[in-house]
LUMRODREN-723253 format. One line per field, with one value per residue: residue in three letters; residue number from 1; z, y, x of N, C-alpha, C, O, CB in turn. Coordinates in steps of 0.2 Angstrom, whole numbers. Glycine has a CB too. Layout:
<nodes>
type: (Ala/...)
seq: (NUM/...)
n_z: (Z/...)
n_y: (Y/...)
n_x: (X/...)
ca_z: (Z/...)
ca_y: (Y/...)
ca_x: (X/...)
c_z: (Z/...)
c_y: (Y/...)
c_x: (X/...)
o_z: (Z/...)
o_y: (Y/...)
o_x: (X/...)
cb_z: (Z/...)
cb_y: (Y/...)
cb_x: (X/...)
</nodes>
This chain:
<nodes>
type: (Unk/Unk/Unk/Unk/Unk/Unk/Unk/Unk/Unk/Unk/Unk/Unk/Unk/Unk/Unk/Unk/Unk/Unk/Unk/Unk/Unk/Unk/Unk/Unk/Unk/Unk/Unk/Unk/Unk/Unk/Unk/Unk/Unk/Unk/Unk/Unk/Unk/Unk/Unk/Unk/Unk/Unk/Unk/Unk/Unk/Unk/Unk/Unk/Unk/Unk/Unk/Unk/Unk/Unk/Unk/Unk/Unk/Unk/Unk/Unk/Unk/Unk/Unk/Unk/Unk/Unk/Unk/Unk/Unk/Unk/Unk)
seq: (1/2/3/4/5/6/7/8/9/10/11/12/13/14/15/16/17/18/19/20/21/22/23/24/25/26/27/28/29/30/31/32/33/34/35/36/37/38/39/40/41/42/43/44/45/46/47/48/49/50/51/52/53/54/55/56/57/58/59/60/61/62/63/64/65/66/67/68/69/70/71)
n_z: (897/883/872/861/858/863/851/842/846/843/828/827/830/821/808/811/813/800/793/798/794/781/779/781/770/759/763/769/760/749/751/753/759/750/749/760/763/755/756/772/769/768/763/757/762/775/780/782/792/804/805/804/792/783/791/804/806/803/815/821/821/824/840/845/837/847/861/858/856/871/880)
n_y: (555/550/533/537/552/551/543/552/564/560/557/572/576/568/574/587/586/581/593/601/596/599/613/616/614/620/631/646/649/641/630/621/616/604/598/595/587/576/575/567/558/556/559/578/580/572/579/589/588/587/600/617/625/631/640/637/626/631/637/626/620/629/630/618/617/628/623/611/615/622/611)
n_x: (774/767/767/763/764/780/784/779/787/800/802/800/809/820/818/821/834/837/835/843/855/854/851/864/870/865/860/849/841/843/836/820/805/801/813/821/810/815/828/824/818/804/787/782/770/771/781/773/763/772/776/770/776/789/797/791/799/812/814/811/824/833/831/837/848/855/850/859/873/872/872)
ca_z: (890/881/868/852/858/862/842/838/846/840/822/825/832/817/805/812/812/792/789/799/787/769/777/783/763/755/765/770/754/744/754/755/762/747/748/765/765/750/761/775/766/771/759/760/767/781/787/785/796/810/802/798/787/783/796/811/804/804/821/827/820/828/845/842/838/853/866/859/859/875/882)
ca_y: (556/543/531/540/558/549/545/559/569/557/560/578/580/566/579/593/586/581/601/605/593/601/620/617/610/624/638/645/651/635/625/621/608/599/597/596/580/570/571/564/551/556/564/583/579/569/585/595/584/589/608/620/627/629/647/632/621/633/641/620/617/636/628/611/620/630/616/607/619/625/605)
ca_x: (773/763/771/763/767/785/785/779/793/806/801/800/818/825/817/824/841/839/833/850/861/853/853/871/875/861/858/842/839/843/832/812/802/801/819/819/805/817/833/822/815/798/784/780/764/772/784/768/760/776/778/765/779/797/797/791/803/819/813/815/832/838/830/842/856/856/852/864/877/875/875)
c_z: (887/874/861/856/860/854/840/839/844/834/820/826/825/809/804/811/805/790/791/795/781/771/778/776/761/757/764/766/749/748/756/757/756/748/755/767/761/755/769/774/767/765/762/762/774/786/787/789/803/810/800/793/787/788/805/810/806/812/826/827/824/837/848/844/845/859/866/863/866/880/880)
c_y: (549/541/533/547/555/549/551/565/565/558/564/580/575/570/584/591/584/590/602/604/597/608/622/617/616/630/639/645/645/629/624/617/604/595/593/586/575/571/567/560/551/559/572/584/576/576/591/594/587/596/611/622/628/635/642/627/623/637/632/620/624/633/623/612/622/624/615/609/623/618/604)
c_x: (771/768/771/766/778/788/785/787/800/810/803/808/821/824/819/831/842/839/840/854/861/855/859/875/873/860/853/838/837/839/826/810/803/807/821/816/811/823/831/820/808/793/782/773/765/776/777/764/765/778/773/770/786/799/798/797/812/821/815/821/837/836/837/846/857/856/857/871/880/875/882)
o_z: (889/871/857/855/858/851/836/835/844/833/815/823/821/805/799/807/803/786/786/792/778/767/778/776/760/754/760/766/745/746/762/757/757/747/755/770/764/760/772/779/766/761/768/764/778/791/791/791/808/814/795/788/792/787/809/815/808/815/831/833/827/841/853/849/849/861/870/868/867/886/881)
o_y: (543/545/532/546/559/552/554/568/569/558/565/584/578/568/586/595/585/592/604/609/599/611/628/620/619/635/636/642/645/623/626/612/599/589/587/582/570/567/565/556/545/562/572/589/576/578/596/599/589/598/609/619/626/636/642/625/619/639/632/621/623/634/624/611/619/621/617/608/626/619/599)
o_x: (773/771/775/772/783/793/789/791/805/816/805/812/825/828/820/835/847/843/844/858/866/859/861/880/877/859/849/832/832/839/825/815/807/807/823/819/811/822/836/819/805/797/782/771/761/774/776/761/761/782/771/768/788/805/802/799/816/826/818/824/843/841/840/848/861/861/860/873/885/877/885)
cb_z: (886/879/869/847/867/865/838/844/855/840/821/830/844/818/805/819/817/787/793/804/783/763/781/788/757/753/761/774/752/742/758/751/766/742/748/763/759/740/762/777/771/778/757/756/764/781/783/780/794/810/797/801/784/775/795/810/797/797/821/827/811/827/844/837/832/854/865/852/858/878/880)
cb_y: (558/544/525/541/564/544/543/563/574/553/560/583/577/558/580/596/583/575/608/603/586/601/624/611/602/621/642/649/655/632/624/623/608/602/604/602/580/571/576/567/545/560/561/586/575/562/590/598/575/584/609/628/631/628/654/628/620/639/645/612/617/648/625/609/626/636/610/605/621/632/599)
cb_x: (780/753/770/752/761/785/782/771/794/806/796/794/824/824/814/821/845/832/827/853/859/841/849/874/874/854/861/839/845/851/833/808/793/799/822/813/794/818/839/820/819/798/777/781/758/777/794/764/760/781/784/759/776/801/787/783/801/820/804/814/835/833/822/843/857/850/849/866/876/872/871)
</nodes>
């Protein structure tokens, strides 16, 4: 893995684990990218740059979770 596709996925997992935090507080429901981008600290054009949309986005954090869980 080269040093940008390293960022790249470092980015993408420290994203995904902010979506986990807000949908753990908000629920799938109460929670959209915009939301999403402000407790990440990032603009909604940066997570859309790492997410075509918030379906790609809840499909990483179910990926995550699992991993984790069964490490």
């Amino acid at each position: 893995m080269t040093p940008k596709e390293l960022k790249h996925a470092q980015k993408k997992l420290e994203l995904t684990r902010n979506a986990i935090e807000l949908l753990a507080r908000v629920g799938f429901a109460g929670a959209n990218m915009r939301d999403i981008a402000k407790q990440s600290g990032v603009s909604l054009g940066v997570l859309h740059y790492y997410f075509e949309d918030k379906r790609e986005l809840i499909a990483s954090c179910v990926r995550l979770y699992k991993e984790e869980f069964i490490a």
